[in-house]
Structure formats: structure tokens, C-alpha cells
VOBA-1610 file (N, C-alpha, C; in pm, whole numbers, padded with zeros to 5 digits, always signed):
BEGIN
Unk-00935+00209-01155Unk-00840+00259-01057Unk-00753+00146-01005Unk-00586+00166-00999Unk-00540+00071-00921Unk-00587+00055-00761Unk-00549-00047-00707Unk-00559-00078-00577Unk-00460-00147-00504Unk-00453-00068-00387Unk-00340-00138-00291Unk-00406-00147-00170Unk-00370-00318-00121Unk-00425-00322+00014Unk-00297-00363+00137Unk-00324-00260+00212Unk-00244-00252+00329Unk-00274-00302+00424Unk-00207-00429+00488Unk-00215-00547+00572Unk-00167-00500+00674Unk-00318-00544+00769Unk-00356-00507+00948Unk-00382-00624+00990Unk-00325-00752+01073Unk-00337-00889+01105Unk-00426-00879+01242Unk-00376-00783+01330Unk-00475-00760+01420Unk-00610-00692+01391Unk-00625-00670+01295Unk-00784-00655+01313Unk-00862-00814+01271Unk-00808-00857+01227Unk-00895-01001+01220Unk-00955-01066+01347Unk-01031-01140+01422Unk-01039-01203+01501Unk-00931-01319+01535Unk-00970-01368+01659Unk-00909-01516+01683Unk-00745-01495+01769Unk-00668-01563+01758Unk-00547-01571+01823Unk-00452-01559+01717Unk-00328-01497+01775Unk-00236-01463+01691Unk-00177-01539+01573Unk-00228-01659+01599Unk-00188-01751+01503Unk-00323-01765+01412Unk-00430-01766+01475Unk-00530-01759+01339Unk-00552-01550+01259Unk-00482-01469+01335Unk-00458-01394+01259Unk-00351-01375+01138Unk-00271-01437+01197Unk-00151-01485+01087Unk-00254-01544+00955Unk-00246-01608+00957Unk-00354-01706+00832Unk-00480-01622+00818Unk-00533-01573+00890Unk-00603-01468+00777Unk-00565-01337+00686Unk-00466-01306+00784Unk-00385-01197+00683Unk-00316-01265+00558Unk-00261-01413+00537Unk-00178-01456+00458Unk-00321-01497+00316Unk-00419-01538+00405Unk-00529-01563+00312Unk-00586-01442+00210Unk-00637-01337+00311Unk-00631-01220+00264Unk-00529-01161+00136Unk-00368-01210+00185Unk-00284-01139+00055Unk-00292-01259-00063Unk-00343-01394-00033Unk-00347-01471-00179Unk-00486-01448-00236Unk-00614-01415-00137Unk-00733-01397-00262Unk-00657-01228-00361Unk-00631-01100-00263Unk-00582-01048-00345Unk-00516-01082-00475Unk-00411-01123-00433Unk-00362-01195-00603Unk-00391-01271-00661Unk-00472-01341-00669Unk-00532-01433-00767Unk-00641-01345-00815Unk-00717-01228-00717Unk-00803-01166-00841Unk-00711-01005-00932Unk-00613-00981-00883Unk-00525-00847-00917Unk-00517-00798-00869Unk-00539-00742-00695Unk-00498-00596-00687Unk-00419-00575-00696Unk-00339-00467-00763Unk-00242-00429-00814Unk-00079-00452-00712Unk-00087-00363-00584Unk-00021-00389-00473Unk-00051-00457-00336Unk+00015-00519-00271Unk-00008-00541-00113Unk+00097-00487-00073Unk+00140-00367+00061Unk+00197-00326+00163Unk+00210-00377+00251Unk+00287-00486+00288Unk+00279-00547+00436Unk+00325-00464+00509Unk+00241-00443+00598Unk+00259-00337+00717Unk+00268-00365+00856Unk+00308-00471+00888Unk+00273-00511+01018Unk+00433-00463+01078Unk+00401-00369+01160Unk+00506-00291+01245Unk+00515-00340+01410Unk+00470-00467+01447Unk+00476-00483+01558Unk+00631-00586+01555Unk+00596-00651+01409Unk+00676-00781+01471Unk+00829-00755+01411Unk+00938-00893+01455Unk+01045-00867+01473Unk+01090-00857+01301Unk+01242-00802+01267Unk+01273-00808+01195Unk+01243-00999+01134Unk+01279-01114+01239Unk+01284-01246+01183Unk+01134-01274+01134Unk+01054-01191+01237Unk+00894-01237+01195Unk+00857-01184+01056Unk+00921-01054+01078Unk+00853-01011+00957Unk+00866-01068+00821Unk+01019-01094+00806Unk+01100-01180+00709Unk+00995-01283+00646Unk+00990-01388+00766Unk+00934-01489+00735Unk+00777-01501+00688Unk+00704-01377+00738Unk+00611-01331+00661Unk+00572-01318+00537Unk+00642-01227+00529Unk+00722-01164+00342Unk+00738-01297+00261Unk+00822-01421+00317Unk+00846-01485+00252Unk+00749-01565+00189Unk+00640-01616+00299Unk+00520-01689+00280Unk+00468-01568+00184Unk+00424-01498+00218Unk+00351-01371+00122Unk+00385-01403-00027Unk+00523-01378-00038Unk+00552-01398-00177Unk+00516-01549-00275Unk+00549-01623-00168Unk+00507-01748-00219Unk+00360-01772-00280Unk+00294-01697-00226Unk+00064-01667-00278Unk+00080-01583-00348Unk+00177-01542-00378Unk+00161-01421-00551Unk+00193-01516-00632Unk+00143-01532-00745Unk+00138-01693-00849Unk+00200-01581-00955Unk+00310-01706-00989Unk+00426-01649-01115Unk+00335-01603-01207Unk+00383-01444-01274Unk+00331-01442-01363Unk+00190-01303-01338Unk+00178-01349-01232Unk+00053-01239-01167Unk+00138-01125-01176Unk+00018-01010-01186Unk+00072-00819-01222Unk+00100-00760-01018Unk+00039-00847-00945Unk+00015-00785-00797Unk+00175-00775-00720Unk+00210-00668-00712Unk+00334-00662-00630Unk+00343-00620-00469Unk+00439-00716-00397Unk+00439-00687-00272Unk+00533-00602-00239Unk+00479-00516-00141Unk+00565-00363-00095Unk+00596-00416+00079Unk+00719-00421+00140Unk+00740-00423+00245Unk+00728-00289+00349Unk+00653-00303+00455Unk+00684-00151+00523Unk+00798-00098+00548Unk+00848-00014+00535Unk+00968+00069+00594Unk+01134-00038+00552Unk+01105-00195+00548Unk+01230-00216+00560Unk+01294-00289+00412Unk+01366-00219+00367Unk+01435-00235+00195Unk+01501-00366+00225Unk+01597-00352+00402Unk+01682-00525+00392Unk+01563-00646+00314Unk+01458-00636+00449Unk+01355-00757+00425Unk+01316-00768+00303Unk+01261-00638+00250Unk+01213-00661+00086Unk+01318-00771-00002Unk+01448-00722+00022Unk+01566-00760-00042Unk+01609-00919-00014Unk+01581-00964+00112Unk+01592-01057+00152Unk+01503-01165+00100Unk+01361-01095+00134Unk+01246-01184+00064Unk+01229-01192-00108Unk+01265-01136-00114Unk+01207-01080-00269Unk+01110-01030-00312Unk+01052-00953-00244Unk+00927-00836-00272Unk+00984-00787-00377Unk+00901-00704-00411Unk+00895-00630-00572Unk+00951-00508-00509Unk+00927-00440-00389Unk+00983-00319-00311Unk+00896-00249-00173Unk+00953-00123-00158Unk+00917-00110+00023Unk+00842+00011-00014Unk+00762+00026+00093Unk+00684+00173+00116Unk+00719+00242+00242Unk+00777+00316+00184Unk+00858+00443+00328Unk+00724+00564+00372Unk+00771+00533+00518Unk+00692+00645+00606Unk+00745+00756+00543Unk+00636+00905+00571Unk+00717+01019+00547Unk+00833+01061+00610Unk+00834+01035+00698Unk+00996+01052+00793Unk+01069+00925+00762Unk+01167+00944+00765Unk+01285+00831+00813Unk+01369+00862+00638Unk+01414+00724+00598Unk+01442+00695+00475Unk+01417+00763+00389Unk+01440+00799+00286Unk+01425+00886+00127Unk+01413+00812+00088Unk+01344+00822-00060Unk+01267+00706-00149Unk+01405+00748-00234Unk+01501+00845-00283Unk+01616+00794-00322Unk+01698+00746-00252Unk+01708+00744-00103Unk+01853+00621-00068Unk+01789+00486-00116Unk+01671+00469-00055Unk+01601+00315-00050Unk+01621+00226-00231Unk+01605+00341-00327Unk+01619+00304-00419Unk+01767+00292-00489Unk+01830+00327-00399Unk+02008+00363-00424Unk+02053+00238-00361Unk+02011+00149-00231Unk+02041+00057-00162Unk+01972-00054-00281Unk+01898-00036-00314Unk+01818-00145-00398Unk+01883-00152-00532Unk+01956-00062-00568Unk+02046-00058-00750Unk+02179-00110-00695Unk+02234-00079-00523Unk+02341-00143-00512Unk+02357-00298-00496Unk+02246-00339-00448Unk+02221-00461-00442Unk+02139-00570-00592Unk+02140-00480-00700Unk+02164-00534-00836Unk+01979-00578-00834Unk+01900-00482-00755Unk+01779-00491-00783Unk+01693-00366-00854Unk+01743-00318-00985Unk+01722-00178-01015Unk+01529-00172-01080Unk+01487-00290-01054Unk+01343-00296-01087Unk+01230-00265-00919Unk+01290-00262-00865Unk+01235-00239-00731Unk+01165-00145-00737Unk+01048-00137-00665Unk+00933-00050-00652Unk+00942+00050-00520Unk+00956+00143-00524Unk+00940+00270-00402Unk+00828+00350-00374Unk+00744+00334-00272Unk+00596+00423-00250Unk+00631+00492-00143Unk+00566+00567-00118Unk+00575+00678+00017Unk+00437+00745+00063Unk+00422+00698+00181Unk+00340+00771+00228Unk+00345+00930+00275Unk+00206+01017+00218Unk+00242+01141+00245Unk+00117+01186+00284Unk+00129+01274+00377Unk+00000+01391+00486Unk+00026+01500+00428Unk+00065+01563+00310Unk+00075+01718+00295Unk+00138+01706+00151Unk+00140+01837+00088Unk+00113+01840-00039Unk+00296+01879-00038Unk+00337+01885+00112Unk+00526+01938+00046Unk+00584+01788+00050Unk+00498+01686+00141Unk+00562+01543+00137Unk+00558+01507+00016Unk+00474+01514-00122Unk+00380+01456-00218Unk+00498+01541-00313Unk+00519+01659-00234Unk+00653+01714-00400Unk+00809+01625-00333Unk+00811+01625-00219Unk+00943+01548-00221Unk+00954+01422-00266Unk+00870+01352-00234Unk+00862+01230-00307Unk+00905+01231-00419Unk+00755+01338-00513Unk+00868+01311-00650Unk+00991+01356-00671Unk+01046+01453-00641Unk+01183+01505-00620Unk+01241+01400-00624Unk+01249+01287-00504Unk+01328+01182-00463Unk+01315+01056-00600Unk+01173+01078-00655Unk+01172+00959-00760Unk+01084+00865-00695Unk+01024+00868-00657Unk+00913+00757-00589Unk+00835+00738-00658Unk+00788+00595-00680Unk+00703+00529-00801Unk+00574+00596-00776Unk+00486+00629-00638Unk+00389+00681-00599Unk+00367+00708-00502Unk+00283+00785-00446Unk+00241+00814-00340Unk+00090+00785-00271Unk+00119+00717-00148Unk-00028+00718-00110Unk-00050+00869+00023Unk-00186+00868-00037Unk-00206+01036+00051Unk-00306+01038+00155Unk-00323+01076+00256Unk-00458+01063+00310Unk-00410+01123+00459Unk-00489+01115+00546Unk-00647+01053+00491Unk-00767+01185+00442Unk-00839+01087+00368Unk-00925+01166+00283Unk-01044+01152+00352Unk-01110+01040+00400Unk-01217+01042+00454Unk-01140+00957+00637Unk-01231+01027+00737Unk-01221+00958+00870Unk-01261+00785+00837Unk-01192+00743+00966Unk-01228+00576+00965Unk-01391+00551+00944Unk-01454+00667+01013Unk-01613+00617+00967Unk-01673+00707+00836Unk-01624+00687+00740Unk-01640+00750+00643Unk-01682+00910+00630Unk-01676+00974+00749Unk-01715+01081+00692Unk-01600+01136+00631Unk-01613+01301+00556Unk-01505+01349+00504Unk-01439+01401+00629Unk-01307+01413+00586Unk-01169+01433+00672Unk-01144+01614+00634Unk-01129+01686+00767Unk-01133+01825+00721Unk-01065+01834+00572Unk-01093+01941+00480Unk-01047+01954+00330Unk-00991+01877+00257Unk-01080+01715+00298Unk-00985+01613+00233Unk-00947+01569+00092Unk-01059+01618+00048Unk-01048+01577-00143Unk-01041+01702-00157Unk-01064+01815-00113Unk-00934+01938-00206Unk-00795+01908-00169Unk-00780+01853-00077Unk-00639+01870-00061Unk-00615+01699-00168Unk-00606+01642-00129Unk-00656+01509-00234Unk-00614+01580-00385Unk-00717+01690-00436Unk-00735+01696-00548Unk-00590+01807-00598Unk-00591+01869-00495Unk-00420+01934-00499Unk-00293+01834-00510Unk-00304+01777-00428Unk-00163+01642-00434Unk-00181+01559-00595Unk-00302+01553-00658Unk-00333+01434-00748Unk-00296+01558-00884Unk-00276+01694-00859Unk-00219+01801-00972Unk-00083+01761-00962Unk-00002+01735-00861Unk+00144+01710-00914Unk+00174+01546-00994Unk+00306+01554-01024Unk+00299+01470-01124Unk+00374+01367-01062Unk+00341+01301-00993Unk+00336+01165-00985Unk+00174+01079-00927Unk+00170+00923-00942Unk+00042+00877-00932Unk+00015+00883-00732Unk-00118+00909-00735Unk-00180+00929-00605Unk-00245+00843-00545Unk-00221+00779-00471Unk-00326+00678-00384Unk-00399+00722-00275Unk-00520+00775-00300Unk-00605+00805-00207Unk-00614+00701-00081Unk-00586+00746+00079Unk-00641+00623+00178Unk-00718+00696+00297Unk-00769+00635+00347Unk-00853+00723+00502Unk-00986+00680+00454Unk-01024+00563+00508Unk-01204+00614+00532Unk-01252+00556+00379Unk-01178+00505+00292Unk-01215+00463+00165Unk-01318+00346+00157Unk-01466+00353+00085Unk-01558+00277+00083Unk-01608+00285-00044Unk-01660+00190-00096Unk-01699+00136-00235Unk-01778+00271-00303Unk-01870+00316-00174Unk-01966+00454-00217Unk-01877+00556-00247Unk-01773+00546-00211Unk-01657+00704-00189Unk-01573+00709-00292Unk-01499+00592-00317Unk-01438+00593-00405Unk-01433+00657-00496Unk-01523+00666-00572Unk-01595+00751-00704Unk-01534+00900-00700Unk-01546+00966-00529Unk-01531+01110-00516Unk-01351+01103-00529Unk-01294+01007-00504Unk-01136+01002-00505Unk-01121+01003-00630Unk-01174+00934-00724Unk-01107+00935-00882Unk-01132+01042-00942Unk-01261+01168-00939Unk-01268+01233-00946Unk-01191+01371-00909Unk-01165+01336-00831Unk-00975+01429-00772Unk-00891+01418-00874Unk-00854+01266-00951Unk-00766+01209-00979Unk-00708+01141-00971Unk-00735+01089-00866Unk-00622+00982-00775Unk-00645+00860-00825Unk-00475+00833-00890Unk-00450+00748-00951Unk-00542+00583-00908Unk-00574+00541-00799Unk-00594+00442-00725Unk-00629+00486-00571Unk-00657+00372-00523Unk-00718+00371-00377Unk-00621+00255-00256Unk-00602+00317-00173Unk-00531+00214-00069Unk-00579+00177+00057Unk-00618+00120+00157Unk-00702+00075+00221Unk-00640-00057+00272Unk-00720-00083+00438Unk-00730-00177+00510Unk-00813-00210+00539Unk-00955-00122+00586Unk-01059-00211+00610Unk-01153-00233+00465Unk-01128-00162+00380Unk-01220-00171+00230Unk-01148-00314+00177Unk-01050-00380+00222Unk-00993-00494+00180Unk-01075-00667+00268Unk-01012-00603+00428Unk-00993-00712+00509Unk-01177-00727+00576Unk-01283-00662+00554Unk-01395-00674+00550Unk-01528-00689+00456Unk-01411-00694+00351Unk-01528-00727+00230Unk-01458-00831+00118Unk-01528-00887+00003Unk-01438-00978-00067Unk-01385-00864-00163Unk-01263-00911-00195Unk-01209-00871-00239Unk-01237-00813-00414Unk-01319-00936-00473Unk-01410-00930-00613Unk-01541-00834-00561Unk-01555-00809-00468Unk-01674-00711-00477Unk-01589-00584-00505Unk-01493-00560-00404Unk-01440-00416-00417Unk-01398-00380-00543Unk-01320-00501-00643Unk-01278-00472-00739Unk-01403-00429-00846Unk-01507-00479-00834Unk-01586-00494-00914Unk-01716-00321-00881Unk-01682-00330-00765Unk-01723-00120-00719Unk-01652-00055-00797Unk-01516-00091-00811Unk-01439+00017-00849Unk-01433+00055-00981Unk-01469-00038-01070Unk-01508-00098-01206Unk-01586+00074-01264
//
């Protein structure tokens, strides 16, 4: 199964500055062992913070590595930094303007994900052309199941684009997500609380 891990700086311990550096640590063990994507998601900070984030970020993806970075919500920053591409909330942006801003700006390899809660978000997406979708949540933060979460899971993972199961995802669970179908798994605490070679190696 692919994997994407979606970066939460405040859940780390320590002060804002030793959360910084564990989130940045966090996105280079990712790439040096593969997960496929990182989502930087940090929605608190400024457009300049975020930038400069992104930028360091990109710099711990080692030339040559398959792991691509997805910016939250903002296509400028992606564009600015050089991420591989952005992951749009279900509201706001269309995964075709974002990708229309990204061919005007002579980046037509750019990557578009979208997050989706419902099986009509999961058809617009593809409508719009979105590389994938992450869906959830499937299981609550404490792993239990999330009302009708892997039928509905297993409904979204029948249309035709790839599915990223997230909500509540744990090494034990996983198994019930691929079994849906779902292309891959996306996650914050299955990342930022365990090593990263273990999870990959559950998922195995």
C-alpha cells in the first residue's frame, strides 16, 4: 500500500522551535525510507513561515527519491518552493483550477490530492482530475471504527480514482483498509509516534 504522512508539528513535544525540527526530522526519515507522499499541513503559520518550511522540507527529499511533497491548500507556496504539488480541502479550490494555475505556470507534472468526507466529494474529485483522494475518517482517533466507516471506505475505493484511507489508522487496521481497496493509507499519528520502518514494514 502507498503511504502518505500528514505533518502535525504541534503534536510533538518541546517549544516551537524544537517542534519545528521534529517535524523537519520526521519528513527526512520519511524519505530516505519511501513513503510515497508528505502533506505539509501546518495551517497555523504564515504564508512566509510556511514557505520557508516547504523549502527546508524539500531540501530532506534526496534527488532521485520516489517521496513527493504535497503543500496544504496553497498551489502559490508549492510553486514557489518546488513541491511536487498541493492537497486541497473539500471546499475552497477545485483540483482543476489548482491544476490549471500549475500548467500556467509551466509546471504540468504537478501532483493534485483532495481531501474527501463523502462519496459525492470522491466523484468530484475525479470529475475535476485529481491524482487521488484521501477519505476518512475510517476509524476514530482511538481506533475504534468510525460510524459505517469501511463500507463507506469500501464505496469511495469502487470509484475510479486511488483512495487513501485516514482516521484512526494503526498497523492492526490497516489490513481492514486494503481490503476495501484503498489504494494506500494517510495518517499523522501512525507516522509521528512510531518509526517510520516499522510502519512500512506492517504494511508489507
Amino acid at each position: 500500500m502507498k503511504l502518505c504522512y500528514i505533518t502535525d508539528r504541534h503534536l510533538f513535544p518541546g517549544s516551537p522551535e524544537d517542534q519545528r525540527r521534529c517535524v523537519l526530522a520526521k519528513i527526512a526519515e520519511c524519505a530516505a525510507v519511501g513513503v510515497d507522499y508528505i502533506q505539509l499541513r501546518e495551517k497555523d503559520l504564515s504564508g512566509r513561515e510556511l514557505y520557508r518550511l516547504a523549502e527546508e522540507a524539500m531540501r530532506l527529499i534526496p534527488a532521485g527519491a520516489h517521496t513527493r511533497l504535497l503543500i496544504n491548500s496553497r498551489v502559490d507556496i508549492a510553486l514557489a518552493s518546488g513541491a511536487h504539488g498541493v492537497h486541497l480541502p473539500a471546499s475552497g479550490l477545485g483540483a482543476r483550477d489548482a491544476r490549471a494555475i500549475f500548467e500556467r505556470a509551466g509546471k504540468r507534472d504537478a501532483l493534485v490530492a483532495v481531501s474527501t468526507h463523502s462519496i459525492e466529494e470522491v466523484l468530484d474529485a475525479r470529475e475535476q482530475a485529481a491524482d487521488f483522494v484521501v477519505f476518512g475518517p475510517v476509524f476514530e482517533k482511538n481506533a475504534e471504527l468510525a460510524v459505517s466507516g469501511l463500507a463507506k471506505l469500501a464505496e469511495a475505493c469502487g470509484i475510479s480514482i486511488p483512495v487513501f484511507a485516514l482516521g484512526g489508522i494503526t498497523a492492526e487496521n490497516a489490513g481492514l483498509c486494503r481490503e476495501q481497496g484503498a489504494a494506500g493509507i494517510a495518517g499523522i499519528r501512525l507516522f509521528q509516534r512510531n518509526c517510520v520502518m516499522d510502519v512500512l514494514d506492517a504494511m508489507r
